[in-house]
KOLVEX-521890 format. One record per residue (C-alpha): x, y, z. Coordinates in nm, 3 decimals. Layout:
BEGIN
REC:u:v:w
REC:X:Y:Z
...
END
This chain:
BEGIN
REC:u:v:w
REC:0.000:0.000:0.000
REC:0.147:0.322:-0.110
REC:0.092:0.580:0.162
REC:-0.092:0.869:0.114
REC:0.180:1.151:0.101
REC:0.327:0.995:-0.170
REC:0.093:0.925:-0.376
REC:-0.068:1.270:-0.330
REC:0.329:1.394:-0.445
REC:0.327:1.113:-0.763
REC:-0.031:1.286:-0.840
REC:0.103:1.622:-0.842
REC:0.426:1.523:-1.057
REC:0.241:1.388:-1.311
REC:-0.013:1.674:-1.383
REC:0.281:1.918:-1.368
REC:0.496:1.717:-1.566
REC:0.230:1.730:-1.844
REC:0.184:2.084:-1.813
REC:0.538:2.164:-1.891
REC:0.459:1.885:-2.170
REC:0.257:2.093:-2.274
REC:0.481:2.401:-2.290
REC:0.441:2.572:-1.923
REC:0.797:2.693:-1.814
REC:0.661:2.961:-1.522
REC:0.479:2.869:-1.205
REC:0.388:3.110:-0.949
REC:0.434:2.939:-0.565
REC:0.233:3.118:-0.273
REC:0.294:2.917:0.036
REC:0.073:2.698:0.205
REC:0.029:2.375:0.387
REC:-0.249:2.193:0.160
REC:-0.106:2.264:-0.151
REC:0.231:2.103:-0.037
REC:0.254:1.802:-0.293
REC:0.188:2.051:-0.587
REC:0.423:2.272:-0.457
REC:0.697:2.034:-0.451
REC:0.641:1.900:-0.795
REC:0.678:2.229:-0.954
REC:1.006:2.268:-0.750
REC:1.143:1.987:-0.830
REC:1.003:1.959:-1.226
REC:1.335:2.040:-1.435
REC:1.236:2.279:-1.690
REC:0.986:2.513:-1.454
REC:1.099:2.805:-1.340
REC:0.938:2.893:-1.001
REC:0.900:3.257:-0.819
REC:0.751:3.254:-0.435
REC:0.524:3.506:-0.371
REC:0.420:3.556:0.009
REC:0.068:3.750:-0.136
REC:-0.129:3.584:-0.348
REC:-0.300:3.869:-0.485
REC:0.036:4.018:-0.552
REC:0.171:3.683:-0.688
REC:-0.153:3.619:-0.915
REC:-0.070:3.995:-1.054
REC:0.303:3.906:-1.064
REC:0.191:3.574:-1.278
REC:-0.031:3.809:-1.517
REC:0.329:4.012:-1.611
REC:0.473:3.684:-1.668
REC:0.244:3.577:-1.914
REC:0.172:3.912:-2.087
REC:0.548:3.954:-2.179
REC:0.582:3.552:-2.239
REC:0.266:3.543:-2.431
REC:0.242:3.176:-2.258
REC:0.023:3.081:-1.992
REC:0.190:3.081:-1.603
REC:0.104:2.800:-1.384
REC:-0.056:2.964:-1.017
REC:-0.074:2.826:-0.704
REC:-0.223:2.863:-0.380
REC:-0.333:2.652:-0.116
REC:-0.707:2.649:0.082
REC:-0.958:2.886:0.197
REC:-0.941:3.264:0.120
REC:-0.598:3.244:-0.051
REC:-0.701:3.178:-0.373
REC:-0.999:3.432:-0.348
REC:-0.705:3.706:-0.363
REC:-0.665:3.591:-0.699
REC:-0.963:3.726:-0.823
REC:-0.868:4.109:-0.910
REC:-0.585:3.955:-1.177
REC:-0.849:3.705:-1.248
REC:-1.091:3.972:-1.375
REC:-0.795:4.146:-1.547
REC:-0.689:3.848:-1.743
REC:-1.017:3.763:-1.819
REC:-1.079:4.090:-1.991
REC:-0.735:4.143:-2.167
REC:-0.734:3.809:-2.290
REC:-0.423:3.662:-2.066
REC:-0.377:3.297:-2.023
REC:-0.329:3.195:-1.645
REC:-0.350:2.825:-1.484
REC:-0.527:2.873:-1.191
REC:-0.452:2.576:-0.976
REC:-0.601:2.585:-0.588
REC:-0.555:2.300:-0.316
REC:-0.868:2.205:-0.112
REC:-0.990:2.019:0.213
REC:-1.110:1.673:0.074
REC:-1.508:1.628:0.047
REC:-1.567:1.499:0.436
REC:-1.423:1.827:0.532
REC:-1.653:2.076:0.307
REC:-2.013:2.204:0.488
REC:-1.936:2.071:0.845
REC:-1.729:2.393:0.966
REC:-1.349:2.217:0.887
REC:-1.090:2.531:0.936
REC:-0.979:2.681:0.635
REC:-1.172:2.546:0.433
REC:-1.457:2.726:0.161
REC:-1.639:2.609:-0.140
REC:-1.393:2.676:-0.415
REC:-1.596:2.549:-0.668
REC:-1.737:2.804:-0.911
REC:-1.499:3.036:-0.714
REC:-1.387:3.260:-1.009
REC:-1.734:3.271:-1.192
REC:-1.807:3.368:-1.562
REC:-1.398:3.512:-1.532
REC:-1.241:3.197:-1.647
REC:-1.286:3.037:-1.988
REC:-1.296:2.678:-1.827
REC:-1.291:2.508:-1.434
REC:-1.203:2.172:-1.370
REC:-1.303:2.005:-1.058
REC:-1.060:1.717:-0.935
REC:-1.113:1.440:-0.726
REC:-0.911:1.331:-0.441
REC:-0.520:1.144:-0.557
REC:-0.632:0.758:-0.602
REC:-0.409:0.431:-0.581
REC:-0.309:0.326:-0.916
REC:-0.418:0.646:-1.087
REC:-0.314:0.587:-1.487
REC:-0.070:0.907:-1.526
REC:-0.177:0.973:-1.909
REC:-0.501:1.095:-1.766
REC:-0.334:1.444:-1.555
REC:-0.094:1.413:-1.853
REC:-0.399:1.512:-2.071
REC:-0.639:1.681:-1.839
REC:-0.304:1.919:-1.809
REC:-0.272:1.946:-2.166
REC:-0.671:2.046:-2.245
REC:-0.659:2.283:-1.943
REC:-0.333:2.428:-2.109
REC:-0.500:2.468:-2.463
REC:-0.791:2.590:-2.330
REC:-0.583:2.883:-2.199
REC:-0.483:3.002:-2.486
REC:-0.774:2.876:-2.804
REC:-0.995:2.969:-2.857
REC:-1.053:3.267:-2.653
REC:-0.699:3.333:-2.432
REC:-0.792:3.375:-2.059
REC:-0.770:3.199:-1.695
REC:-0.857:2.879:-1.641
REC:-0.889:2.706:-1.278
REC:-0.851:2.329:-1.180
REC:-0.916:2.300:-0.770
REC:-0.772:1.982:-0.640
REC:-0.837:1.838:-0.305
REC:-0.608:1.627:-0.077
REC:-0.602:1.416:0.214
REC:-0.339:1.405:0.487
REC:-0.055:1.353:0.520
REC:0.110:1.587:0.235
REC:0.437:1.515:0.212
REC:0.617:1.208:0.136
REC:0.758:0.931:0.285
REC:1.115:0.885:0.179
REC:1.274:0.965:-0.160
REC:1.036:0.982:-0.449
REC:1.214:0.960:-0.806
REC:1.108:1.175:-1.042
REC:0.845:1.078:-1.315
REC:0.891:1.036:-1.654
REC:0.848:1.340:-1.910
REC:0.537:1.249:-2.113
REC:0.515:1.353:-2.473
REC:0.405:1.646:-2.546
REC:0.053:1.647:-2.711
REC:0.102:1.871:-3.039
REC:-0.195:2.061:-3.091
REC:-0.251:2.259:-3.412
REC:-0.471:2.557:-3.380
REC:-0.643:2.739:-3.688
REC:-0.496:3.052:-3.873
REC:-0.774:3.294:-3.899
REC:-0.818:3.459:-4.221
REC:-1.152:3.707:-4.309
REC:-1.439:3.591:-4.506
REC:-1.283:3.681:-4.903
REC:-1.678:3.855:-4.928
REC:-1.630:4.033:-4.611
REC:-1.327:4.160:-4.730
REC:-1.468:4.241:-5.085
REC:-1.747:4.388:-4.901
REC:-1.538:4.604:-4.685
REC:-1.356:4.717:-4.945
REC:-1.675:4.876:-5.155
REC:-1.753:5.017:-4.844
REC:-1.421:5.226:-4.725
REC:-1.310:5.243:-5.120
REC:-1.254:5.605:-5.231
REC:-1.431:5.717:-4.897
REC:-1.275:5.955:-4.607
REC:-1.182:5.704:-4.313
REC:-0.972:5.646:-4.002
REC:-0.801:5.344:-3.873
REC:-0.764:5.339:-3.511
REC:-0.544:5.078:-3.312
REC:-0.561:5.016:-2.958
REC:-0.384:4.737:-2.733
REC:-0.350:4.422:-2.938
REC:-0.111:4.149:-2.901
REC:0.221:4.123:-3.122
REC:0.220:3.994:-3.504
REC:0.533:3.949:-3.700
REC:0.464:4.177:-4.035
REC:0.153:4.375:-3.897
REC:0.261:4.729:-3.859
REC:0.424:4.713:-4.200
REC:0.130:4.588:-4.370
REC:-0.084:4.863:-4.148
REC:0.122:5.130:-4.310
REC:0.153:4.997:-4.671
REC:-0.215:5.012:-4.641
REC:-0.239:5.311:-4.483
REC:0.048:5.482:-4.777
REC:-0.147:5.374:-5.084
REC:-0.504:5.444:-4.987
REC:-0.416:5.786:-4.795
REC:-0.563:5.729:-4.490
REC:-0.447:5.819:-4.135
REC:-0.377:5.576:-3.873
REC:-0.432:5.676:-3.502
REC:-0.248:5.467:-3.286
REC:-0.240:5.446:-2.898
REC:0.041:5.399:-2.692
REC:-0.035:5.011:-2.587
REC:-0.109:4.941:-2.981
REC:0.294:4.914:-2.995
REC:0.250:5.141:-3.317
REC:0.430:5.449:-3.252
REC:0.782:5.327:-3.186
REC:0.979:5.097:-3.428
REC:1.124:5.127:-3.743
REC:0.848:5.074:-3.949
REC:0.668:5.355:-4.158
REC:0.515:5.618:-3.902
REC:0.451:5.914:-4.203
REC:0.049:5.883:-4.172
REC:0.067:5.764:-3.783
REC:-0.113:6.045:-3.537
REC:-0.037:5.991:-3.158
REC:-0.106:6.403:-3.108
REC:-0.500:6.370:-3.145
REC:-0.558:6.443:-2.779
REC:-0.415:6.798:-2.821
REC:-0.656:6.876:-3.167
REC:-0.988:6.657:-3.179
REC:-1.131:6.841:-2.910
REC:-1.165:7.148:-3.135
REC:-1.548:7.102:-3.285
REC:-1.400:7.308:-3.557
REC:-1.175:7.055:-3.672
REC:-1.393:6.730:-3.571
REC:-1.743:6.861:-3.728
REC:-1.589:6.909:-4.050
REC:-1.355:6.588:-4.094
REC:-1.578:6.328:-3.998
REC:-1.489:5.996:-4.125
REC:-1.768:5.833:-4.323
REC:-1.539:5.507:-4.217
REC:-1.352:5.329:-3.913
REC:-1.155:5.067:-3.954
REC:-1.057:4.924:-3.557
REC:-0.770:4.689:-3.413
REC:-0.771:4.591:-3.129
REC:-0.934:4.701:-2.778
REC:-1.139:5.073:-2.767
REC:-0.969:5.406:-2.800
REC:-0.840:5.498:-2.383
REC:-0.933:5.851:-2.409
REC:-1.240:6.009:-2.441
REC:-1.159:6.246:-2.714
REC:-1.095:5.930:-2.949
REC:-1.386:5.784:-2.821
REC:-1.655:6.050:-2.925
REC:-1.465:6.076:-3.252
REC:-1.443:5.744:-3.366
REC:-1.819:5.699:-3.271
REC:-1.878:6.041:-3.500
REC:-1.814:5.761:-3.840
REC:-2.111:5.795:-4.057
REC:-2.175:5.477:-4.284
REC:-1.906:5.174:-4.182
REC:-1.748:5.101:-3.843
REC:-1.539:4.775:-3.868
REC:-1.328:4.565:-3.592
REC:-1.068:4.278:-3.671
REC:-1.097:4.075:-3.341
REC:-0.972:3.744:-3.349
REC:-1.125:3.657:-3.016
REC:-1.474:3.568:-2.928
REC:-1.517:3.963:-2.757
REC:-1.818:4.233:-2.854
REC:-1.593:4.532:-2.831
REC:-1.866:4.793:-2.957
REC:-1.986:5.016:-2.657
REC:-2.074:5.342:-2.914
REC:-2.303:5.057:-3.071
REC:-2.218:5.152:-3.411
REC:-2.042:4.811:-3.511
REC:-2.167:4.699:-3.877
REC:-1.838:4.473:-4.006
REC:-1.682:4.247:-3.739
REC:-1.414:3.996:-3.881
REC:-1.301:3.699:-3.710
REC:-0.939:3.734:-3.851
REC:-0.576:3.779:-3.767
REC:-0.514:4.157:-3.789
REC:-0.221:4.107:-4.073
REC:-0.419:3.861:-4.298
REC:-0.677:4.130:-4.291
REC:-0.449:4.406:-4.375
REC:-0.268:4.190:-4.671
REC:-0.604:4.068:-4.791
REC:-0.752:4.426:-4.877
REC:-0.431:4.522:-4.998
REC:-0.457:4.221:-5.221
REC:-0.816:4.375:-5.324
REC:-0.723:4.727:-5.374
REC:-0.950:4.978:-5.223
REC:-0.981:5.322:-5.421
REC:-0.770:5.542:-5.249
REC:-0.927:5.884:-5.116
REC:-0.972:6.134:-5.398
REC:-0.825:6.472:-5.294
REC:-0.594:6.526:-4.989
REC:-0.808:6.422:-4.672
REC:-0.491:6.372:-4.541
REC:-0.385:6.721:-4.505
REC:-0.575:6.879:-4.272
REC:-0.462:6.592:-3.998
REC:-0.115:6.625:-4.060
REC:-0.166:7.009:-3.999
REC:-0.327:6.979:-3.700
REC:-0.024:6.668:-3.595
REC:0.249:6.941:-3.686
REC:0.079:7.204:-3.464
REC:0.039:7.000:-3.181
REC:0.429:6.855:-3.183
REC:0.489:7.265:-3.184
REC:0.322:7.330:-2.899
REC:0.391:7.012:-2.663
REC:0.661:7.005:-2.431
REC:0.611:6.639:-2.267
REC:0.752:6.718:-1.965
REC:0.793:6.414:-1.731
REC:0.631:6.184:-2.037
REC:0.913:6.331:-2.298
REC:1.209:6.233:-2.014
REC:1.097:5.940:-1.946
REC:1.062:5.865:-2.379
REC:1.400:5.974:-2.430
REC:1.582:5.793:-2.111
REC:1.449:5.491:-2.211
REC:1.668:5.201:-2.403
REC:1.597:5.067:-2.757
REC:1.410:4.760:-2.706
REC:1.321:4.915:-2.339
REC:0.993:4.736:-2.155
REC:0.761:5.039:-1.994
REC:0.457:4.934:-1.790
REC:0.226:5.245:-1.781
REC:-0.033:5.229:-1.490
REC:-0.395:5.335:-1.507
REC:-0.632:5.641:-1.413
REC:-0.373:5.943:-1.520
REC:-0.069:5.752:-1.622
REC:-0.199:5.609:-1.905
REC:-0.384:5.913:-2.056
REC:-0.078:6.112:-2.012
REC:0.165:5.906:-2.235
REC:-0.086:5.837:-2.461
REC:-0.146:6.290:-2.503
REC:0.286:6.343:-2.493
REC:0.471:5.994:-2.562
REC:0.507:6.115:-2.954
REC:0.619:5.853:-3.195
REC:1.059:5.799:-3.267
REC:1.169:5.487:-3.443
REC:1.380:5.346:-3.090
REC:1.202:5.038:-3.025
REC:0.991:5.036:-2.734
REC:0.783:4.761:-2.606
REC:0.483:4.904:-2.376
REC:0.220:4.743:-2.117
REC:-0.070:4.847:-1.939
REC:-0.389:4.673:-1.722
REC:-0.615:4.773:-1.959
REC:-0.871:4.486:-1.944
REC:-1.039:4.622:-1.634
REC:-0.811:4.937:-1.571
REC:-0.811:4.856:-1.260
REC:-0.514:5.039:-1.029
REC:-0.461:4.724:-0.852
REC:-0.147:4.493:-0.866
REC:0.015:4.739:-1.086
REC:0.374:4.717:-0.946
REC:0.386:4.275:-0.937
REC:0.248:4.333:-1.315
REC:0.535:4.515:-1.393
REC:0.798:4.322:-1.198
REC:0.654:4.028:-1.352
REC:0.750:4.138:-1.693
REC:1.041:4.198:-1.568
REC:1.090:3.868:-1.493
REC:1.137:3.795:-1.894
REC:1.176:4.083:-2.070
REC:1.494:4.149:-1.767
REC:1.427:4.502:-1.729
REC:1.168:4.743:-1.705
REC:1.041:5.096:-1.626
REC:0.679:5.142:-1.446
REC:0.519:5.478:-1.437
REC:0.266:5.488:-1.164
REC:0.089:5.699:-1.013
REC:0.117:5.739:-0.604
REC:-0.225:5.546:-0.515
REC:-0.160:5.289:-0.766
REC:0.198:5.211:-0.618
REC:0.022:5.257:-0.270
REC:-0.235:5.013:-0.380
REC:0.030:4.754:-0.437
REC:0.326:4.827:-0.214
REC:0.314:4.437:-0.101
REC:0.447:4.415:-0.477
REC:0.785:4.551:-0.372
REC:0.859:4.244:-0.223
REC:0.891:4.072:-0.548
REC:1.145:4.320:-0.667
REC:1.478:4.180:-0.528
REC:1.703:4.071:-0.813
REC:1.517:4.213:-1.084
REC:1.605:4.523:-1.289
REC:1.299:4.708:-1.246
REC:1.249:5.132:-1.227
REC:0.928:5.202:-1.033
REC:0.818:5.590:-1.053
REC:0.623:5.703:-0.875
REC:0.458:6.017:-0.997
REC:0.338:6.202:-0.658
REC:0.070:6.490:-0.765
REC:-0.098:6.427:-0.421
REC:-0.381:6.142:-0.465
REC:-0.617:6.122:-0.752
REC:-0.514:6.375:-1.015
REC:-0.761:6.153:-1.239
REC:-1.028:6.353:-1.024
REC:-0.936:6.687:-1.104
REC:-1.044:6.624:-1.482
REC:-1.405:6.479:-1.401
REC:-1.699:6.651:-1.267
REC:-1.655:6.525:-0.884
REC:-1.412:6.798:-0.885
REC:-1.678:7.052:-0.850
REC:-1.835:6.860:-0.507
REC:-1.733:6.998:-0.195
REC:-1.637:6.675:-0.055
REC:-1.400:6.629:-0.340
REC:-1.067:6.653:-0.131
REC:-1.226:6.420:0.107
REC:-1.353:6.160:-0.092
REC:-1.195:6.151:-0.456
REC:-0.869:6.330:-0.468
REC:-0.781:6.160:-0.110
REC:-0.408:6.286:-0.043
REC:-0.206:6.028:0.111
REC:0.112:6.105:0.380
REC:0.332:5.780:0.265
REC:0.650:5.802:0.250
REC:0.800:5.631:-0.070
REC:1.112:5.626:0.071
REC:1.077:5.451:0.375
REC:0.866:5.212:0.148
REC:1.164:5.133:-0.107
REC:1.362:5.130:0.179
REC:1.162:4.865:0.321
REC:1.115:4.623:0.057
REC:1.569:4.683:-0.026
REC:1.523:4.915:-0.337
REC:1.736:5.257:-0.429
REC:1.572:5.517:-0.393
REC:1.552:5.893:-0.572
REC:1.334:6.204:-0.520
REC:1.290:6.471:-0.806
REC:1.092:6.791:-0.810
REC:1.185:6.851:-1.210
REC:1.213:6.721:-1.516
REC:1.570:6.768:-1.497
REC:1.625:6.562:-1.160
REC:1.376:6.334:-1.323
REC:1.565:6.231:-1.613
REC:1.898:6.235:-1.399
REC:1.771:5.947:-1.150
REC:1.603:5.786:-1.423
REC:1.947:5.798:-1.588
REC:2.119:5.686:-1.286
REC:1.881:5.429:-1.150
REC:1.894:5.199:-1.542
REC:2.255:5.251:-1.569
REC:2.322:5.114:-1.198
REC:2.011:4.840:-1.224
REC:1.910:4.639:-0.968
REC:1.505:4.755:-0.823
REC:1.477:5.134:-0.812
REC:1.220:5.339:-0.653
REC:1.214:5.762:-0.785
REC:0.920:5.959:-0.685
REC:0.822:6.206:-0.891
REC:0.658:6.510:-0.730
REC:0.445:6.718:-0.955
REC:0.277:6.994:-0.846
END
C-alpha cells in the first residue's frame, strides 16, 4: 500500500509534468500547507521556473506580467480557503485582456466541506463567468493511470490560450498527510501532445465587401492594445500609404515606436480633436478598428462620429462595440486582414483628406513640451519594456509619448483598468523581458506596495509620480463637489522612501524634469530595483 503523502506527491508530478509537456515553463508558488505536494512538484520539475510570492494577490498579478510579456500561460498556485480568493482582481484582469493563467487551488477533501473544517470554503465556481474553463478534481487515487493528468493538463493548457486566451482554474483536493515518505524519483516526461490551432483569415466577401464600403471614402483606422504579429505594422502602413488614410495609434497598440513607416501615424489627437471646428468638418464616413477601444475620451466621441461603416478585426470571441455603431466584425488575424484588402485594392481617397490631420499633428508637436512623459521617452533604451499604470498615467503618455523609431515595447492593465497589482504586473514582466520601467501613479503604487517584495534581483524602475492622490479627479466633474478633497482626490502622507527602503530598493526624489531624467538615468545605468518619486505639483 502506497501511503498517502506519496501518492498525493506522484499525483502532483504527473499533472505538472504534463503541463510543462505541454509548454508551461513559469509557475507562481504562494505558500501553504495543503497545496504542499503541488508545490513540490513544480520545485522539483526540471524545466519550470518557479517565483515565491508571500501575497497571493500580488503573486496572481506578478503571474499576469509573466504571461503578458511571455505570451504563454503561467502556472498559479495557492493553497485552501481565502488564498485563492485574492486571486480574483488579476483574475478579472486576465479575463478581460485576454491573458492565459492556470489557476490551480488545493482544497480540504469532500468529508471536510459544509461541516465547519478550518480553512476550508467552497472553491468550486470560485472565479465565476472570469475563467474560460474550471475543472473540478477528485481526491489522488491508488493506481491512478498518469496519461489521464498528462492530458487533463494538456486540455486545461489549450484551453488557456484557443480559442478565446484567458484563466482557467482546476481545484484539487487532498487528504493528509502531504508530504512524502522517503525519496520519491522523479516521473517520466510524457510527450508532449502537439496541438494545431487554426490561422484565422476574413471571409474573401467580407473583405470584398469592406472594401466597396471604405473604397474612395474619407476614413480612419484606429489601433488600440493588441497582441504582437510578426509583419503587422508594416502591412498597417503599406495600407495606410497607398489608400491615404491616417492611422491613429495608442500607446499600448505598440505602433508608434519601431522602425516601421510612421509618415500617416497620429499619436497628437488628444491635443486637436477636441476642437469642434476641426472634428465637425472631418468626420470619417469610415472606421476601420484593431484591437481594444480608444483609452481617451476624445478618441472615443470621434471614432463613434463615423457615418456609414465602423469595422473591428478581433480574433477573439469579444463584442468590443460600446458606441453601438459596429456593422463589419471579422473573425481574422489583424495582418491577414491588412494583406487581404491590400490584395483587393481599395480606391484610395480622392483629394488630400490627409492634409488637414497632418496640420493639426504638426501644430500639436509645436506646442507640446512632454515634460515628465518626454524624459521618461528619451531615457528609455531601444528595445526598453515600460509598464504604464492606469487612471492618469496612461492618458498622459498616450497625449505626450510622440512617436521615434527606438524600439519600445509598452504594457498596461487595460482589461479592467483597474489600479490594482500594478507594481507585481510590472515586476513580472520583468521577470522575462529582464528590465523594465513602471510609471505609476502614487495610489496605484500605494495600492500595491506588497508588490515591492517581489522586486529583489530584478532590474525594475518604479516611478512614482506624486501629484498628491487622484489627479484623475481633477479632470471629471466630482471635482466641482465639496467633498472632493475628502472623498476623490484623497491625499495620502506615505512616504515612498521609507517604502523602497523597506522592501531593499534605491531610492531617488525629483521635483523637475531635470532631476527626473537624472535618477532615471542613474537608477537603469546602476540596475538592480529602483524606486524615484516624482513630485508634480
Amino acid at each position: 500500500m502506497i501511503d498517502t503523502g506519496t501518492l498525493n506527491f506522484l499525483w502532483s508530478q504527473a499533472m505538472v509534468a504534463g503541463f510543462v509537456a505541454a509548454g508551461a515553463t513559469h509557475a507562481v508558488i504562494s505558500p501553504g500547507s495543503r497545496s504542499t505536494p503541488l508545490a513540490l512538484a513544480m520545485l522539483r520539475q526540471s524545466g519550470l521556473h518557479c517565483d515565491v510570492a508571500v501575497d497571493e494577490r500580488s503573486g496572481a498579478f506578478f503571474a499576469l506580467g509573466i504571461a503578458k510579456a511571455s505570451q504563454r500561460p503561467v502556472l498559479l498556485l495557492a493553497t485552501s480557503g481565502t488564498a485563492p480568493a485574492n486571486w480574483l482582481p488579476a483574475v478579472i484582469e486576465a479575463s478581460q485582456a485576454d491573458v492565459p493563467l492556470i489557476l490551480i487551488s488545493a482544497d480540504r477533501p469532500p468529508e471536510l466541506q459544509c461541516c465547519g473544517a478550518n480553512q476550508t470554503i467552497n472553491q468550486l465556481g470560485l472565479f465565476g463567468s472570469h475563467v474560460r474553463a474550471s475543472h473540478a478534481l477528485g481526491t489522488p487515487e491508488a493506481g491512478f493511470e498518469p496519461s489521464y493528468l498528462h492530458r487533463l493538463a494538456a486540455r486545461a493548457f489549450e484551453q488557456s490560450v484557443w480559442p478565446h486566451p484567458g484563466p482557467v482554474h482546476l481545484n484539487q483536493p487532498f487528504r493528509e498527510p502531504l508530504v512524502p515518505v522517503g525519496e520519491v524519483r522523479s516521473a517520466d516526461q510524457p510527450q508532449p501532445i502537439r496541438i494545431a490551432q487554426p490561422e484565422l483569415r476574413a471571409n474573401p466577401s467580407l473583405i470584398r465587401e469592406l472594401s466597396e464600403a471604405i473604397s474612395a471614402r474619407p476614413g480612419i483606422i484606429v489601433c488600440g492594445e493588441m497582441k504582437p504579429e510578426d509583419g503587422f505594422a508594416d502591412a498597417l502602413t503599406l495600407l495606410a500609404a497607398r489608400l491615404g488614410f491616417p492611422i491613429f495609434a495608442e500607446p499600448l497598440s505598440n505602433l508608434r515606436f519601431g522602425s516601421h513607416d510612421r509618415s500617416q501615424l497620429y499619436v497628437r489627437y488628444n491635443h486637436w480633436l477636441g476642437n469642434p471646428a476641426f472634428t465637425e468638418t472631418h468626420r470619417p464616413e469610415w472606421v476601420l478598428r484593431f484591437g481594444t477601444y480608444p483609452v481617451t475620451r476624445r478618441l472615443q466621441a470621434y471614432v463613434a462620429t463615423a457615418t456609414t461603416t465602423h469595422a473591428l478585426v478581433e480574433p477573439s470571441p469579444l463584442w468590443t462595440d460600446p458606441s453601438h455603431r459596429l456593422t463589419h466584425l471579422l473573425r481574422a488575424d489583424p495582418l491577414s486582414v491588412c494583406l487581404e484588402l491590400l490584395a483587393v485594392s481599395p480606391a484610395p481617397i480622392p483629394g488630400n483628406w490627409l492634409a488637414p490631420f497632418a496640420a493639426e499633428e504638426k501644430a500639436a508637436q509645436s506646442d507640446s513640451t512632454g515634460g515628465h512623459i518626454k524624459v521618461l521617452i528619451d531615457e528609455l533604451p531601444a528595445d526598453g519594456s515600460l509598464f504604464v499604470g492606469n487612471s492618469l498615467a496612461i492618458r498622459q503618455l498616450d497625449t505626450h509619448s510622440g512617436s521615434s523609431d527606438k524600439p519600445l515595447h509598452i504594457y498596461g492593465n487595460r482589461g479592467a483598468s483597474g489600479i490594482d497589482g500594478n507594481i507585481s504586473t510590472a515586476l513580472g514582466i520583468a521577470a522575462i523581458d529582464g528590465q523594465v520601467v513602471a510609471l505609476l501613479g502614487d495610489l496605484t503604487c500605494q495600492h500595491d506596495l506588497g508588490g515591492l517584495a517581489l522586486a529583489a534581483g530584478r532590474n525594475a524602475v518604479i516611478v512614482a509620480v506624486n501629484n498628491h492622490g487622484g489627479g484623475i479627479f481633477d479632470t471629471l466633474p466630482q471635482a466641482g463637489l465639496p467633498e472632493f478633497e475628502q472623498a476623490w482626490r484623497t491625499p495620502q502622507q506615505i512616504s515612498f522612501e521609507h517604502a523602497a527602503l523597506t522592501f531593499g530598493l534605491g531610492y531617488a526624489k525629483a521635483e523637475n524634469n531635470d532631476e527626473f531624467r537624472a535618477a532615471l538615468r542613474h537608477a537603469l545605468d546602476k540596475g538592480g530595483p529602483q524606486l524615484i518619486e516624482l513630485l508634480l505639483p
